[in-house]
C-alpha positions in Angstrom: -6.7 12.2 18.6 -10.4 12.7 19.8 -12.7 15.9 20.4 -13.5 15.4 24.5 -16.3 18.1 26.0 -18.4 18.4 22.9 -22.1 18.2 23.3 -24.5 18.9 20.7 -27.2 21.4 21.1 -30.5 20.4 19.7 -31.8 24.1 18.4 -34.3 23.9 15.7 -35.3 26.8 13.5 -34.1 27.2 9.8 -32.2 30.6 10.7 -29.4 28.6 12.7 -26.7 28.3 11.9 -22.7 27.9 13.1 -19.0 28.6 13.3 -15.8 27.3 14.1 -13.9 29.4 16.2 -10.8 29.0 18.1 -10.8 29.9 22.1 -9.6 33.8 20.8 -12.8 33.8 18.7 -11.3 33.9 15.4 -12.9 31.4 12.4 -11.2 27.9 12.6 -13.1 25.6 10.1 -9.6 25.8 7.9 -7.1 24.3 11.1 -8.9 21.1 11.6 -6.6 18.2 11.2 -6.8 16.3 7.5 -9.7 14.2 7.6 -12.3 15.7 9.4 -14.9 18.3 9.0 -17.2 20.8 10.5 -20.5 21.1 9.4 -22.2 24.6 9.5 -26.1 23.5 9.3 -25.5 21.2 11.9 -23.0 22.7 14.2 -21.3 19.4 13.7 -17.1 18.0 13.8 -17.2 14.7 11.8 -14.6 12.1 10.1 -11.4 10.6 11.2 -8.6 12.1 11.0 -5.7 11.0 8.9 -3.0 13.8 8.8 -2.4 16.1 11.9 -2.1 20.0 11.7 0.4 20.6 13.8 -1.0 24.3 14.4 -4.6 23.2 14.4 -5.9 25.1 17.8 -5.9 23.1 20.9 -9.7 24.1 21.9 -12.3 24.9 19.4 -15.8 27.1 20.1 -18.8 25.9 18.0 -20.7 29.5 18.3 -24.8 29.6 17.6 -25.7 32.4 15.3 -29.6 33.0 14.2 -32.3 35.1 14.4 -33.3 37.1 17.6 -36.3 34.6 18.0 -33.6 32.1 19.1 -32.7 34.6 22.4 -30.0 34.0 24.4 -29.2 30.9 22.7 -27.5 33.3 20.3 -23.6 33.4 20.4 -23.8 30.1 22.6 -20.1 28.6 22.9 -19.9 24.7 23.0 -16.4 24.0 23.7 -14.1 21.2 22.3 -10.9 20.2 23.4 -8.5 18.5 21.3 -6.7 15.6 22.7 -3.0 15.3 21.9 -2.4 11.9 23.7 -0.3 9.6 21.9 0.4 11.7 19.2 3.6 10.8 17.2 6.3 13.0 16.1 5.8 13.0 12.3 8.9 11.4 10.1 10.0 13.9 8.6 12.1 14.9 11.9 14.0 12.3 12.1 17.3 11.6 10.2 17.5 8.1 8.6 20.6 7.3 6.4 20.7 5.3 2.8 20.7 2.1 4.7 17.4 2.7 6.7 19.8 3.3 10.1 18.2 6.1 12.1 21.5 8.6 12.9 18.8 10.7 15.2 16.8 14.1 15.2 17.5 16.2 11.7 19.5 18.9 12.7 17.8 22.3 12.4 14.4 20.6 13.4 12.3 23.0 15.9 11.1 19.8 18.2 9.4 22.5 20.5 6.9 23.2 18.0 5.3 20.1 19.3 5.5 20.6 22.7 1.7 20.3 23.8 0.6 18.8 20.4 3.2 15.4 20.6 4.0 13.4 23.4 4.9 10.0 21.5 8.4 8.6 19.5 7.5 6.6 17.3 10.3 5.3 15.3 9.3 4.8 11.0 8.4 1.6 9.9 11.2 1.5 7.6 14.5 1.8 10.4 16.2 -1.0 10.4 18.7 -0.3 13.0 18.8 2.9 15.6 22.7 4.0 15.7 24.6 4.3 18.6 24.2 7.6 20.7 21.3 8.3 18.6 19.6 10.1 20.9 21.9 10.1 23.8 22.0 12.3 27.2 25.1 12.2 28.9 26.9 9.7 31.1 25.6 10.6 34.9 21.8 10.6 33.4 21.5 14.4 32.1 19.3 16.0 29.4 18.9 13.7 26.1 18.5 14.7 22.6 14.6 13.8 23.2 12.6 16.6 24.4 10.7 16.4 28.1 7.6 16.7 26.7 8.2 13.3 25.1 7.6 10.4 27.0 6.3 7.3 25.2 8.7 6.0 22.7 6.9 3.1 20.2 7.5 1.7 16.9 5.4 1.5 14.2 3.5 -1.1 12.7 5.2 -3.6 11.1 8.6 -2.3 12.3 11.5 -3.7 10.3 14.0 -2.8 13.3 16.6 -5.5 14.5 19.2 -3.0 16.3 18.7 -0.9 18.8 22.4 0.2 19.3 24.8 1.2 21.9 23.3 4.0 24.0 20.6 5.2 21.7 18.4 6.2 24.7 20.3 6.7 27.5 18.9 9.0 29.7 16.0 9.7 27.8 12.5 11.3 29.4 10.3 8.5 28.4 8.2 6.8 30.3 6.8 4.1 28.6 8.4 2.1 25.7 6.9 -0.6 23.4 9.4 -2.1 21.2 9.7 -4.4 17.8 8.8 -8.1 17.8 11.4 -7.8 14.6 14.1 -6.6 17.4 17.2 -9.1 17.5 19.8 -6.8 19.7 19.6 -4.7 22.4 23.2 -3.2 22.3 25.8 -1.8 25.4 23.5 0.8 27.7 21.1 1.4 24.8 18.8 2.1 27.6 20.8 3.2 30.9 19.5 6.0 32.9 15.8 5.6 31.8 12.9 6.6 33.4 10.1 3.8 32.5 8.4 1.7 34.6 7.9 -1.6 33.1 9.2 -3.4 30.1 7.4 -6.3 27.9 9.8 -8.1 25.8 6.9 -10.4 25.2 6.3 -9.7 22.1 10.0 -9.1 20.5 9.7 -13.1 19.6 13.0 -12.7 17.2 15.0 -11.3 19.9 18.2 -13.1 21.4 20.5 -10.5 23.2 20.6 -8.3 25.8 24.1 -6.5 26.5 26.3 -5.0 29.0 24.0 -2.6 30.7 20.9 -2.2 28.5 18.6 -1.6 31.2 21.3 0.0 33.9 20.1 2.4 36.5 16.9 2.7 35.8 15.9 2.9 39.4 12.0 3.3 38.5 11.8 0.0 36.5 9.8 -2.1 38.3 9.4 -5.2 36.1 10.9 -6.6 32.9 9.0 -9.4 31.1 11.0 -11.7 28.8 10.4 -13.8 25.7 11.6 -17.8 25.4 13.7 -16.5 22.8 16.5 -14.7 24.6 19.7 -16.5 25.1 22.0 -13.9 26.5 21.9 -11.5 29.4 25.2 -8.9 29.6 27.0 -8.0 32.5 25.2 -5.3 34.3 22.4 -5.7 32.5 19.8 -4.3 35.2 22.8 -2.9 37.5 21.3 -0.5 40.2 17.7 -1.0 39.1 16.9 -0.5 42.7 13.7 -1.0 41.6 13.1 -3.9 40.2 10.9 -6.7 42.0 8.8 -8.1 39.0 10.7 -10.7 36.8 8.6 -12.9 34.3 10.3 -15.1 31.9 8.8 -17.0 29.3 11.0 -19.9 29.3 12.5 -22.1 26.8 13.2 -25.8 26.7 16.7 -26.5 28.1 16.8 -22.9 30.0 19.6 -24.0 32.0 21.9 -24.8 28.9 20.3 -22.4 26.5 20.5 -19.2 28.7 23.4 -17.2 29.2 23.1 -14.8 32.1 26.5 -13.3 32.6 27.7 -13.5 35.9 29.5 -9.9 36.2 26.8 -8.5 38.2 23.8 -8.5 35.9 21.2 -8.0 39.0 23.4 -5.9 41.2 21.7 -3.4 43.0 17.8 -4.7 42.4 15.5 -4.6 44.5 15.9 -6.7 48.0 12.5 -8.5 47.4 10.0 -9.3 44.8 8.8 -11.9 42.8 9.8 -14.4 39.8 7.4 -15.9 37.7 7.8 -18.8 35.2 5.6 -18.0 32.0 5.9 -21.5 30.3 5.3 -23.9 33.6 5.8 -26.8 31.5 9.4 -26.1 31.0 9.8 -25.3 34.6 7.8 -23.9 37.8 8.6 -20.3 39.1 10.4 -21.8 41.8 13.0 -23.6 40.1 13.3 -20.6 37.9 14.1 -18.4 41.1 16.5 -21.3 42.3 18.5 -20.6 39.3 18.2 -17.0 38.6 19.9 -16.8 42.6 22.9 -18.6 41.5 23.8 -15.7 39.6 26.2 -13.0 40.7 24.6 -9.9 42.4 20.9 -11.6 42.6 19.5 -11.3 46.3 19.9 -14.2 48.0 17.2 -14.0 50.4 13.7 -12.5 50.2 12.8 -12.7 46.4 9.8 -15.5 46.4 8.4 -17.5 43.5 5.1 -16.2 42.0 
């Protein structure tokens, strides 16, 4: 969260002084988020903030008062505009069982008082698994449990997640999605009808398996980056990502033996052209990674390249 448009005003006469106001003009010193302060000598917004009010104004008016030797200067406005990017949805509205297993949103949770204020999922540190249908839409790609006005789902810090189960976020609004380097599974269509544009496995070092589906018509994913330690790609696993022409792999020794890409259609439907790329080129070169990746069911034949 940051304070964009504020400038300070260099006024000096011991008679100033100044308020907080919302953009109605009513006093506003009490809604600023946890952690930061407004100083009323200085005309000042200070601190970092560590709790967000989830009311707090979304524009806030530092107004000039003094003496009438100040002149027009009196009643001045200078206008701040809170930023709401990458704000998270706070914990408490999510429903997470006994066994850390996040079942979804709580039911009888208002989402829509964050619409404007949240646009970010972030999923708490202490999920260990996201159940299936969790969030789900329905099967042709409709509305999903997740809000519009959501489109960045993350995890946080030190994520202890493994699972992320069958259909948990199909059809979901987001846009962009980081995930856990904890992350072992990604289950049957956990992510089908999505709307992102890239995804980095890169950094999910622990996981091994992605199933039937996972990333299924997502028709504006345009590139998928894997980690050496994946050993198993599910039928249909990009299916109709139309697409997709960006694959990056970071290989691991024995690829050939070690990797499982099932040969019920995994690439079906991707785009007619792009490009592969080997990510450990002592282990092999992009080419002979493209060489292999064509010998599997669905892949395009013709007019993928090496990168």
């Amino acid at each position: 969260m940051v304070f964009d448009g504020g400038v300070e005003k260099s006024i000096s006469s011991d008679d100033v002084t100044y308020e907080l106001l919302d953009s109605d003009g009513q006093s506003a010193a009490s809604t600023l988020p946890q952690g930061l302060s407004f100083n009323t000598t200085q005309g000042k917004i200070s601190g970092t903030v560590t709790s967000l009010n989830y009311y707090a104004p979304k524009t806030y008016k530092i107004k000039i008062i003094g003496s009438t030797r100040i002149g027009s200067k009196v009643g001045y406005s200078n206008t701040f505009t809170l930023s709401m990017e990458n704000n998270p949805l706070p914990d408490t509205v999510y429903d997470i069982d006994e066994n850390n297993v996040l079942l979804g949103f709580k039911e009888g949770v208002d989402l829509f008082q964050y619409d404007g204020i949240c646009n970010t999922m972030q999923i708490p540190v202490r999920v260990t698994s996201v159940a299936d249908k969790a969030f789900e839409g329905d099967a042709t790609g409709g509305s999903s449990t997740i809000p519009s006005f959501i489109i960045k789902l993350t995890f946080a810090e030190n994520s202890k997640c493994t699972l992320i189960s069958k259909s948990s976020f199909q059809s979901s609004p987001v846009t962009s999605v980081t995930l856990p380097s904890a992350l072992i599974t990604i289950e049957t269509n956990a992510f089908l009808f999505n709307n992102f544009s890239s995804v980095d496995l890169s950094n999910c070092t622990a996981l091994t398996t992605i199933k039937q589906g996972a990333f299924a018509r997502t028709t504006t994913l345009k590139s998928i980056t894997l980690p050496k330690s994946v050993t198993t790609i599910g039928p249909m696993c990009f299916l109709d990502c139309s697409s997709l022409n960006k694959i990056r792999w970071d290989l691991p020794t024995n690829y050939q033996s070690s990797i499982t890409i099932d040969n019920n259609n995994a690439f079906t439907g991707i785009s007619p052209s792009g490009t592969v790329e080997s990510l450990n080129t002592s282990v092999a070169s992009s080419q002979q990674l493209l060489n292999w990746i064509k010998t599997q069911s669905g892949f395009p034949s013709t007019g993928w390249s090496a990168a």
